[in-house]
C-alpha positions, 0 to 999 in steps of 0.5 A: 500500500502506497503511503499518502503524506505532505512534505512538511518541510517543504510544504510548511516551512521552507516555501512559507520561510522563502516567500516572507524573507522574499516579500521583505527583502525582494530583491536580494538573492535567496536561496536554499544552499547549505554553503556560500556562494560567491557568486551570489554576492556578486550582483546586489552586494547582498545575499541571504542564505538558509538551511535546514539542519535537522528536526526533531520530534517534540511529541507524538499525538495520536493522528501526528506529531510536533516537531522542532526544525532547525533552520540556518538563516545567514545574511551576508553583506559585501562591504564594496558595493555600498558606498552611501555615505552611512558609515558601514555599521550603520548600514549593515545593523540596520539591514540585520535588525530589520530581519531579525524583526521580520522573524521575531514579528512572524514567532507565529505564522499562517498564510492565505489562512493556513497554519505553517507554524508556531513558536519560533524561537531565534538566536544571533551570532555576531557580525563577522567576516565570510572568512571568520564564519565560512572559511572562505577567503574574503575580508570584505564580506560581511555576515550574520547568522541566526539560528532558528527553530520553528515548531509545527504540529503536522497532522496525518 
């Protein structure tokens, strides 16, 4: 007998998580990839990594469960493309912030009146080099990373 089931993490996750990082920061690059990729830097001088690493299951109900997702969101900033007479840390914190408001706004989230998640929980690691967070050899690139855990009920 063939299994049914929704891909959760597609479906209610990581679509959902695209499209509200997309209609906030449209048009920088977002992208889906578990390692930097200069080459998306490049264009606009931004760029917004994120992935999933991991998922764990919370409880167990008779028709489902809940579980914890593990998310990676990196916002990288290339240090040569802006040049508005702000001082860089005035540019960059204030681009930072403003995604962590965005997540820290959207702790609970529905959209075109479906549930996708609840209890989004965020930590932030400091502003640093590519080189310092990726290993990559580029002084000139900034980054943040924020770690993100997202919880969803999913239902059978």
């Amino acid at each position: 007998m063939a299994v049914t089931y929704t891909n959760n993490l597609k479906t209610n996750i990581s679509d959902p998580l695209e499209a509200l990082l997309f209609t906030e920061f449209s048009p920088v690059d977002i992208a889906l990839e578990p390692i930097f990729q200069a080459s998306r830097i490049s264009t606009r001088g931004e760029y917004i990594r994120y992935y999933f690493l991991g998922s764990s299951e919370v409880e167990k109900h008779s028709d489902g469960e809940t579980r914890d997702y593990e998310i990676e969101i990196v916002y990288y900033f290339d240090t040569r493309v802006f040049r508005t007479g702000k001082a860089f840390d005035e540019v960059y914190s204030d681009r930072s912030e403003r995604l962590k408001a965005l997540l820290e706004q959207n702790r609970a989230y529905s959209s075109s009146g479906t549930y996708r998640w609840h209890n989004l929980i965020l930590s932030t690691d400091p502003i640093q080099t590519v080189e310092e967070l990726e290993e990559v050899e580029d002084e000139l690139t900034m980054a943040q990373r924020y770690q993100v855990t997202i919880t969803r009920s999913n239902f059978w």
